[in-house]
C-alpha positions as CSV (number, residue, x, y, z in Angstrom):
1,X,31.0,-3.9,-35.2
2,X,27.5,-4.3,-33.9
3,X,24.5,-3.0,-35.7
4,X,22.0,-1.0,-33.2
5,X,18.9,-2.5,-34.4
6,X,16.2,0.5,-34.1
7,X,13.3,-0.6,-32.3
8,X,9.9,-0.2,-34.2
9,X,7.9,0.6,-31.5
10,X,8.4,2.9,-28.5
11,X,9.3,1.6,-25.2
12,X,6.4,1.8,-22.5
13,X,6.7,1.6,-19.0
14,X,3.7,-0.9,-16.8
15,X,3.3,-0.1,-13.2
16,X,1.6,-2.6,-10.6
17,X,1.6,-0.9,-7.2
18,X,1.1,-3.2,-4.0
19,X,-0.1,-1.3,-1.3
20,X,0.2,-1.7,2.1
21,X,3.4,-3.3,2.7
22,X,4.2,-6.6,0.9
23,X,5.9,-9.0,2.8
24,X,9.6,-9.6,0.8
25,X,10.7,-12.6,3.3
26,X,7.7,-14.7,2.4
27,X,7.7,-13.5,-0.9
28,X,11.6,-13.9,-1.7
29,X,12.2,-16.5,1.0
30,X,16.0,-16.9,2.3
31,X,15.3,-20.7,2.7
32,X,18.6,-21.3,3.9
33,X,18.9,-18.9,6.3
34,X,18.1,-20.5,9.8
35,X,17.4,-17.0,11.4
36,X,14.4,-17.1,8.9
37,X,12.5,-20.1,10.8
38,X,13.6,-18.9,14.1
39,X,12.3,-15.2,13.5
40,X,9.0,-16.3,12.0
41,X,7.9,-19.2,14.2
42,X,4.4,-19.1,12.8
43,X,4.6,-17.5,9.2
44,X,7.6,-19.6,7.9
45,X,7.0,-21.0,4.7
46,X,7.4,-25.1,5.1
47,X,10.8,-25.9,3.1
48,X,9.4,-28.3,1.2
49,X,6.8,-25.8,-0.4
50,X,9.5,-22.8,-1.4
51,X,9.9,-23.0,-5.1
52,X,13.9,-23.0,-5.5
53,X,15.3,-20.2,-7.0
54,X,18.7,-20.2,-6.7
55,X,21.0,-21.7,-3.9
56,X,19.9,-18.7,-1.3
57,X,16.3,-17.5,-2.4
58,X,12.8,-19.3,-3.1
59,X,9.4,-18.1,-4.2
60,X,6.5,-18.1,-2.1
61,X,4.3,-21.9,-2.9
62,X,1.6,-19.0,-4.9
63,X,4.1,-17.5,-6.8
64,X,4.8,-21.0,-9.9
65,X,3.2,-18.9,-12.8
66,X,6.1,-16.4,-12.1
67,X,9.0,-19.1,-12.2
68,X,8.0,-19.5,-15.2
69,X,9.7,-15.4,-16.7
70,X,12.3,-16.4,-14.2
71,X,13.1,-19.5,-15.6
72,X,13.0,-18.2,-19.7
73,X,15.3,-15.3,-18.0
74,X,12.6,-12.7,-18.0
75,X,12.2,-11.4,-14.6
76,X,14.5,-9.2,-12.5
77,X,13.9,-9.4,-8.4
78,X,15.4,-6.9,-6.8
79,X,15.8,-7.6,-3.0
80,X,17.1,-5.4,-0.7
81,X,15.0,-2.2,-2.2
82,X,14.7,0.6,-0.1
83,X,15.8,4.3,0.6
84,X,18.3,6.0,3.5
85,X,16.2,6.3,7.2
86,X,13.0,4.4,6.3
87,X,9.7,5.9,7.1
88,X,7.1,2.9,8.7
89,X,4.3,5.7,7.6
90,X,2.3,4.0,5.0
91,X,1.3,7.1,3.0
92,X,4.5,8.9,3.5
93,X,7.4,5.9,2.3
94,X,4.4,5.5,-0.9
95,X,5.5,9.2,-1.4
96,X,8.6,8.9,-1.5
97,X,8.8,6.2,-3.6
98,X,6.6,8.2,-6.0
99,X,8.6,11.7,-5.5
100,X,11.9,10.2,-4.8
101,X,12.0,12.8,-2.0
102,X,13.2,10.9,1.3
103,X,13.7,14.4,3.1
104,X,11.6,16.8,2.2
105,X,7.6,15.9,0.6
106,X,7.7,16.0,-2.7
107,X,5.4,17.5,-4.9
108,X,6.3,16.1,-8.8
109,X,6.1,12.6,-9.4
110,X,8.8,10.8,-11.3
111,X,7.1,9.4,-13.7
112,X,4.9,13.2,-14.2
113,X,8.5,14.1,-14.7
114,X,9.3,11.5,-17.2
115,X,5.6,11.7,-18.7
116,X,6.4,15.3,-19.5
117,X,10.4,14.6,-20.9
118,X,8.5,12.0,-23.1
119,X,5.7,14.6,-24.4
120,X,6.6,17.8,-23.7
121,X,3.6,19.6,-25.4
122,X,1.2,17.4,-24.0
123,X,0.5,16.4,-27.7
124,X,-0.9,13.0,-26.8
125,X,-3.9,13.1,-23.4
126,X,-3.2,9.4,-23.1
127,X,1.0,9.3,-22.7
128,X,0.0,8.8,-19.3
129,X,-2.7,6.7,-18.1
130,X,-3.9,5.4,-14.5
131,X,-6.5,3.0,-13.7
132,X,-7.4,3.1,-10.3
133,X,-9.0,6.0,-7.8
134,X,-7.9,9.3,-8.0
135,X,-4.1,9.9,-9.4
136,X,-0.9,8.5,-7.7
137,X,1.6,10.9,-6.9
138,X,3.7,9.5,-9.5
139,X,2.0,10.8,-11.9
140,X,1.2,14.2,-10.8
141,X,3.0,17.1,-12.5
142,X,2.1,20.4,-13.1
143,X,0.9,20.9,-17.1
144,X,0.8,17.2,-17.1
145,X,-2.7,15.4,-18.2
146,X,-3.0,12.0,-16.8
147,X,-6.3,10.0,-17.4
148,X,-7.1,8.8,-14.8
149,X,-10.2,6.0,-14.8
150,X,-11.6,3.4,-12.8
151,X,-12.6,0.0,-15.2
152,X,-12.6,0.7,-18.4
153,X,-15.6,-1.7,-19.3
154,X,-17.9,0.1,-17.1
155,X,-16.7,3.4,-17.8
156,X,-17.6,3.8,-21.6
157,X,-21.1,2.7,-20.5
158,X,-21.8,5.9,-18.7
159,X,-23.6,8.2,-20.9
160,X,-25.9,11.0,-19.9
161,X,-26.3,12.4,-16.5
162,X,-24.9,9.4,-14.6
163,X,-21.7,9.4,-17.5
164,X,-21.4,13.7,-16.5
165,X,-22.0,12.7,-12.7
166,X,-18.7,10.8,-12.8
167,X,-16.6,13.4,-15.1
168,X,-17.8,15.8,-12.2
169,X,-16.8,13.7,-9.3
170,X,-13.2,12.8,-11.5
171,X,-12.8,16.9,-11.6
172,X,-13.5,17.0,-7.9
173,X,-10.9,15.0,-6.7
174,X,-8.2,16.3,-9.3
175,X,-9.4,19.5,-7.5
176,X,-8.8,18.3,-4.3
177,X,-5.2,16.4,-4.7
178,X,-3.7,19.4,-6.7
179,X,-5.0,22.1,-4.3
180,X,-2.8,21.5,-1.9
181,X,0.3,20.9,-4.0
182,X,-0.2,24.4,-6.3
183,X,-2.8,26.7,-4.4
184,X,-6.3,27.2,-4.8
185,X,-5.9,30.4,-7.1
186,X,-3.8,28.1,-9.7
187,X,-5.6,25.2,-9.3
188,X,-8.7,26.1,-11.3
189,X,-7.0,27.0,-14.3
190,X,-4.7,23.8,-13.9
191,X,-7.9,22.1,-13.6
192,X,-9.6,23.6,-15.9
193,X,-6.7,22.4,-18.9
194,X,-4.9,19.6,-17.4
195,X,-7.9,17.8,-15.9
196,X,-9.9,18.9,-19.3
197,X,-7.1,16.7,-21.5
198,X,-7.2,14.5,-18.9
199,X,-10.9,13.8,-19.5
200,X,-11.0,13.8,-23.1
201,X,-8.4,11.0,-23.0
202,X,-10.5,9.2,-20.4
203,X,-13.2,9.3,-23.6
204,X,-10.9,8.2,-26.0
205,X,-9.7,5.3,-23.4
206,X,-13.1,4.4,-23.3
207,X,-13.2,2.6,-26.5
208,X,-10.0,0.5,-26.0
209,X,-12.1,-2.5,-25.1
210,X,-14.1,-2.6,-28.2
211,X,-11.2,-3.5,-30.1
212,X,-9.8,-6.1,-27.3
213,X,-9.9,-10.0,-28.2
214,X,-8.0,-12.7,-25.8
215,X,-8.3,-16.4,-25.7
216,X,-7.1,-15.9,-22.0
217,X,-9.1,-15.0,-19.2
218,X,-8.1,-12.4,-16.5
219,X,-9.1,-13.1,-12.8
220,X,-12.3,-10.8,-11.6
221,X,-9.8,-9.0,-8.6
222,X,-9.2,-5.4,-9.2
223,X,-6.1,-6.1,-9.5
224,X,-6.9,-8.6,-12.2
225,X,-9.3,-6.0,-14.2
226,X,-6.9,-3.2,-13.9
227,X,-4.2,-4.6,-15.3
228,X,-6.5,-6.2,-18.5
229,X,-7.4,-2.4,-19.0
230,X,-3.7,-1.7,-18.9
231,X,-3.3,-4.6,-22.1
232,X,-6.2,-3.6,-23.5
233,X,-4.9,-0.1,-23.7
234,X,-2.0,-0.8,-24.6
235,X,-2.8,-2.9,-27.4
236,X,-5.7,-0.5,-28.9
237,X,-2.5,2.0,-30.1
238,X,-2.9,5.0,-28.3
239,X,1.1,5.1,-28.0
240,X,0.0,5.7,-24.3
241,X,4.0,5.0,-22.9
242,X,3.1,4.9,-18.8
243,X,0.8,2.7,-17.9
244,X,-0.3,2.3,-14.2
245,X,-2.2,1.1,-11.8
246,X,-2.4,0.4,-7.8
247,X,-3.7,-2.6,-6.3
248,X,-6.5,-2.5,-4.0
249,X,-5.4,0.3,-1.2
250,X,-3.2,-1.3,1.9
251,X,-4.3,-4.8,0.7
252,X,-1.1,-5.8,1.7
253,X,-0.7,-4.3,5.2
254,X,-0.7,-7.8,6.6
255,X,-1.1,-7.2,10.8
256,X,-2.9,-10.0,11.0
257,X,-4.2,-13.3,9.4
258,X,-1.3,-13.0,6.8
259,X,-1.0,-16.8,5.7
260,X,-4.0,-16.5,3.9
261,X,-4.4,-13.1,3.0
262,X,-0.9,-12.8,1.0
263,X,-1.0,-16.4,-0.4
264,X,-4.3,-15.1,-2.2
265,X,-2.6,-12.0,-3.1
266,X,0.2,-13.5,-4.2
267,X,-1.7,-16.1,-5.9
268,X,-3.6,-13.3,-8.0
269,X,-0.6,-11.1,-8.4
270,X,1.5,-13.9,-10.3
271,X,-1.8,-15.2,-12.2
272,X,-2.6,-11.9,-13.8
273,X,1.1,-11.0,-14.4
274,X,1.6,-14.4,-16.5
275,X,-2.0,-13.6,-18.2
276,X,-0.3,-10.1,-18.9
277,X,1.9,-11.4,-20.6
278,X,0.5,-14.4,-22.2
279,X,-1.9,-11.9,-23.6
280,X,0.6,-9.0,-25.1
281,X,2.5,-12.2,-26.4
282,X,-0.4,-13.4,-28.4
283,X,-0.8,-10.2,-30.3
284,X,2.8,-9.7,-30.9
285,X,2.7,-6.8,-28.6
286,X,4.9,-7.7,-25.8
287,X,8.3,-6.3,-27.4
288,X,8.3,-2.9,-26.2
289,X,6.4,-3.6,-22.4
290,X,8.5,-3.8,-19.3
291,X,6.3,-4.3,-16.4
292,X,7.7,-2.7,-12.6
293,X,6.1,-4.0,-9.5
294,X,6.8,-2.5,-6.1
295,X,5.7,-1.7,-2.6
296,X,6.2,1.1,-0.4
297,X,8.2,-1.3,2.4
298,X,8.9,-4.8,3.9
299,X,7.9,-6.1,6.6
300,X,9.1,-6.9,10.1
301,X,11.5,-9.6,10.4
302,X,9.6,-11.2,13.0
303,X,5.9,-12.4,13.2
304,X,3.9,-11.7,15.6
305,X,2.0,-14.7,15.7
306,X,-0.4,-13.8,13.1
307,X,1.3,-11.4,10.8
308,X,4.0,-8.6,10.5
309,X,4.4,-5.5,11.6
310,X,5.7,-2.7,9.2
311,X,9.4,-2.9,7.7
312,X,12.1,-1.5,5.8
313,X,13.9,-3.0,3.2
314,X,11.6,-5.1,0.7
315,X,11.1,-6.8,-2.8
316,X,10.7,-5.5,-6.4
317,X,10.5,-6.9,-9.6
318,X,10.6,-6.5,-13.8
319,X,9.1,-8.5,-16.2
320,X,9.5,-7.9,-19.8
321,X,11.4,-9.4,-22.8
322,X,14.1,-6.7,-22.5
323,X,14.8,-8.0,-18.8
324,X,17.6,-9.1,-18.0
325,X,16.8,-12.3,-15.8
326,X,18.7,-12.4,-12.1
327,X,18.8,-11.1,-8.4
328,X,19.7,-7.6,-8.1
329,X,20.9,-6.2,-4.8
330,X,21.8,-8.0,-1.8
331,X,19.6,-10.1,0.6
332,X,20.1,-8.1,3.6
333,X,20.9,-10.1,6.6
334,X,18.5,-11.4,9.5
335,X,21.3,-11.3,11.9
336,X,19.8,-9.0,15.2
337,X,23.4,-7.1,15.2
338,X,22.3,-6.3,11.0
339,X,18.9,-4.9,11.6
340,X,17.6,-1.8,11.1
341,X,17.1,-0.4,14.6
342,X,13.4,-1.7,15.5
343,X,13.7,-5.1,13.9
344,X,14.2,-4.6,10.2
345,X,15.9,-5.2,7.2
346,X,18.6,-2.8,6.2
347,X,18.8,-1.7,2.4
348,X,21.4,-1.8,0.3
349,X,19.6,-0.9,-3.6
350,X,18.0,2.5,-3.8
351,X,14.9,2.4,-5.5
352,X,16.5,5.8,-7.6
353,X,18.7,3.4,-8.6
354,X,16.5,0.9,-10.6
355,X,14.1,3.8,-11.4
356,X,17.3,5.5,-12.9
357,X,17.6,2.7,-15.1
358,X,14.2,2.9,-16.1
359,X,14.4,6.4,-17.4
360,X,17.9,5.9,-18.8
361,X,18.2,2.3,-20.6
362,X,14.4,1.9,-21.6
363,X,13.4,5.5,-22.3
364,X,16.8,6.9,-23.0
365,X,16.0,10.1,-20.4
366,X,18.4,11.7,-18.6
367,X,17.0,10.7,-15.3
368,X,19.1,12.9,-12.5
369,X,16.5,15.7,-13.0
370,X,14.0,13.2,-12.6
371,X,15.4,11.2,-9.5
372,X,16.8,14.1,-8.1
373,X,20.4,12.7,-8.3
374,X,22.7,10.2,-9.4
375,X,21.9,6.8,-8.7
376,X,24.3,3.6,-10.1
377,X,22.9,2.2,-12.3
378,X,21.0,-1.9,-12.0
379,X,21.9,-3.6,-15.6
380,X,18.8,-5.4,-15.8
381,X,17.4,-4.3,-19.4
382,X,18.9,-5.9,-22.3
């Protein structure tokens, strides 16, 4: 029989949120599909720039350094993500992707869930760790500590009063997002622990870039120094096991002027994920890292003339060494008679389902408490 070989380290979980709506169909292009050119008369990539995937699918011209996982069988898209009766609401479909509540709002985050499955005393303050504004609601659970920092090369600089200014303003607006979710009574004393732990771990964090060398350089975007604090993290042993962070908010809500907005986002997103993983490759420390990138929708099927309007449907993907390479879901269809009412593509892969996945196959959770349901699995983790 086979021998289960015991992995030496524990699996962790990267998270790169785009925000604002990125663009699938000129992200994950249909490049056969003639409805494609005919719905997006001025955004359609030129054939001759798509980078092939397979027969039905190309990458945006930006998007080479990511080929690359693709070709070595490393990265997983997932087209087709979505949920049951989309919401075109920015802040509310980012909710529900974080809550995996379509119907009702949420309050617990998924991963707060998983975060407190994986560490149930809250024995380590950095199991958890955001990099960004403020704490996505993926993160958020009551009892939960989650630091939560902005760059972490600026951040251990901040000693004396300017240093306690920003531990105050960090403990201001834990106080504000919880309020509403647990009461202002509660909220004090949940401050008071969880925001406490969350604090000291933002100390410890602090000295993760002391110990950081790289031969590679990451870009100077925020979304290029966020995810080097996410390496740098990672690789100064904290056994921190989420690790997450959000691109620059509604950066890719592309109403207008989209040609060269997303091919600069795209070009940065598929630069720093290769440096990501040139870098945790280099120390040996790439084993146990699968890296999730979503957004809270698509976008419209057709242009309109400048950009898109909000959609449905999107594109996801994993990157990691336990991924296994291939298009999951199906590419919905551009036919009129197919669309979601209002223009859009229809889903056909829950988002629960590939999070399900997540929580079962890499952390080995039992994720219908987490999800909220059962979800089929999306075999994409060796």
């Amino acid at each position: 029989g086979e021998i289960m070989v015991q992995t030496k380290k524990d699996p962790v979980l990267a998270v790169l949120s785009l925000s604002g709506g990125n663009d699938g169909l000129n992200c994950v292009i249909p490049r056969n599909n003639g409805y494609y050119r005919d719905f997006r008369p001025t955004l359609a990539v030129p054939e001759d720039q798509i980078i092939p995937i397979n027969d039905e699918i190309g990458f945006h011209p930006t998007m080479g350094p990511l080929k690359k996982y693709w070709d070595e069988g490393k990265l997983a898209i997932f087209v087709g993500i979505g949920y049951p009766t989309p919401s075109y609401s920015h802040f509310r479909s980012m909710d529900i992707w974080h809550t995996c509540e379509p119907d009702v709002i949420g309050t617990e985050g998924w991963l707060g869930r998983a975060t407190k499955q994986l560490d149930p005393n809250s024995e380590n303050v950095l199991t958890a760790v955001n990099f960004g504004r403020g704490l996505p609601r993926a993160l958020v659970m009551d009892g939960v500590p989650v630091a939560s920092v902005g760059n972490l090369e600026t951040y251990g600089l901040l000693t004396g009063i300017e240093g306690e200014n920003q531990r105050n303003d960090a403990l201001d607006v834990f106080g504000r997002m919880y309020a509403p979710a647990i009461g202002t009574g509660a909220v004090m004393d949940y401050i008071h622990q969880t925001g406490t732990d969350a604090l000291k771990g933002a100390d410890i964090l602090s000295t993760a870039p002391d110990k950081y060398t790289s031969s590679v350089e990451y870009s100077t975007t925020a979304i290029g120094q966020y995810m080097k604090n996410i390496a740098q993290t990672h690789l100064a042993g904290f056994v921190t096991r989420v690790l997450y962070t959000t691109s620059p908010y509604n950066v890719f809500d592309s109403h207008a002027n989209q040609a060269q907005a997303n091919a600069a986002l795209l070009t940065d997103v598929s630069n720093t994920v290769d440096t990501s993983m040139t870098v945790l490759r280099e120390h040996d420390a790439s084993d146990n890292v699968t890296l999730l990138l979503f957004s809270e929708f698509g976008r419209r099927v057709t242009d309109n003339g400048s950009g898109t309007d909000h959609g449905a449907a999107g594109v996801a993907f994993a990157v990691g060494e336990h991924v296994k390479g291939g298009v999951y879901g199906t590419y919905p269809s551009l036919a009129p008679a197919d669309q979601e009412e209002g223009g859009n593509l229809k889903f056909n892969l829950d988002f629960r389902s590939v999070y399900s996945t997540i929580l079962e196959d890499w952390f080995q959770l039992d994720a219908e408490p987490i999800v909220g349901g059962n979800f089929e699995r999306v075999k994409f983790l060796a």
